[in-house]
C-alpha positions, 0 to 999 in steps of 0.5 A: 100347638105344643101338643101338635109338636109334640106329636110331630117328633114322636111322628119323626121317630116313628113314621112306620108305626101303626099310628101313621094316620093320626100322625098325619092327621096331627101334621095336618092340623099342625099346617093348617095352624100355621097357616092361619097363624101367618106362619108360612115357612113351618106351613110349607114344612109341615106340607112337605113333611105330609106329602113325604109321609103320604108317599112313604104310606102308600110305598108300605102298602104297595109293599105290604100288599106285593109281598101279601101277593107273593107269599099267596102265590108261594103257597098256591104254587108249594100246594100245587107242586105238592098235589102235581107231586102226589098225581106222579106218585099215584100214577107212577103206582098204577102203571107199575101195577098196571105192567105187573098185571100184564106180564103175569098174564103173558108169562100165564099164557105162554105157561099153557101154550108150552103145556098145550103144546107139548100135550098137543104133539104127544097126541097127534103122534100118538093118533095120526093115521096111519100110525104104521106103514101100509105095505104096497102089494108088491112088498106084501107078495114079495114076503109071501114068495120069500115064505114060499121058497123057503118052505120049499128050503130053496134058501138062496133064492129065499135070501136073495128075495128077502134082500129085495122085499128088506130094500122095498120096505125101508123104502116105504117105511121111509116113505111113511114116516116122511109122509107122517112127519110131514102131517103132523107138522102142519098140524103143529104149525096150525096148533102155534098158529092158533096160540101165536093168535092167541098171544097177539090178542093178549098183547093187543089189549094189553097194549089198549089198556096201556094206551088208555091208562096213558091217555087218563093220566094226561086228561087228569094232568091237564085238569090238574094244571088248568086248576092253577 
């Protein structure tokens, strides 16, 4: 009996200690003693003490086990706010390289389109028929009947013929040039066309790549969180 009340203080001193089992176990003993020794009012101490500590263990170890849930989801959430932090930083990486990428291309293609366009014109100006007036027959026989007067050194009325054949050629020289400026700016506006096609299909895929990549991210994202 001594020694259960010997335990029983220590227990009263410590009832959080490690050794709450035999703690209990010792109080147990200690009511069953009273009980058959007729000691009742030290029996129904000792029950309310054990239902007390009964209830104070289960309390620690739903505690314990709460703040072992606790620090298990802090872990699991710092892991994955730190894995959703490396996803955002790979794939902020990728877009940018991504961008980088397609504006090299743009910037490469509209460097030879000025090329292509400026080596274009030059060509078509050089090489569009006709390259030179074709003088109507009325021009040419002026000309002639202008040689011919002055030959016969009727000068007024070669002067006067020379006005009218200078008046018909820059009309037709106009004319010409009209005609030919005409020409070459439908084949320039063909040519950009063409270069202007060119581009959109740059940008078309382009922008494809950007929808796919997009597209990726939120794939991967979305396996990532159904992870946690």
């Amino acid at each position: 009996m001594e020694a259960s009340m010997s335990a029983l203080n220590g227990m009263e001193l410590n009832p959080d200690g490690s050794d709450i089992a035999e703690f209990l176990e010792v109080l147990e003993k200690h009511r069953l003693d009273c009980e058959r020794e007729g000691k009742y009012e030290e029996a129904e101490l000792a029950r309310t003490r054990l239902l007390q500590l009964r209830d104070h263990e289960e309390n620690r170890r739903r505690e314990e086990l709460r703040s072992q849930q606790l620090a298990e989801r802090l872990g699991v959430e710092e892991a994955h706010m730190k894995e959703l932090q490396e996803f955002n930083e790979i794939w902020d990486r990728k877009v940018s390289e991504f961008e980088s990428h397609a504006g090299n291309l743009q910037n490469t293609l509209a460097a030879r389109h000025k090329s292509e366009h400026q080596a274009y014109l030059e060509k078509v100006r050089r090489e569009t028929e006709p390259r030179t007036p074709r003088w109507s027959k009325d021009l040419l026989n002026l000309r002639k009947i202008e040689v011919t007067l002055a030959k016969m050194k009727k000068y007024a009325e070669a002067a006067k013929t020379k006005a009218q054949g200078d008046q018909v050629e820059a009309k037709e020289h106009a004319m010409w040039k009209s005609k030919r400026e005409a020409k070459i700016a439908a084949l320039e506006e063909q040519f950009l066309h063409k270069q202007q096609l060119e581009m959109g299909g740059l940008l078309k895929r382009i922008q494809s790549g950007r929808e796919e990549q997009k597209q990726a991210r939120k794939s991967e994202l979305e396996r990532l969180v159904q992870r946690y």
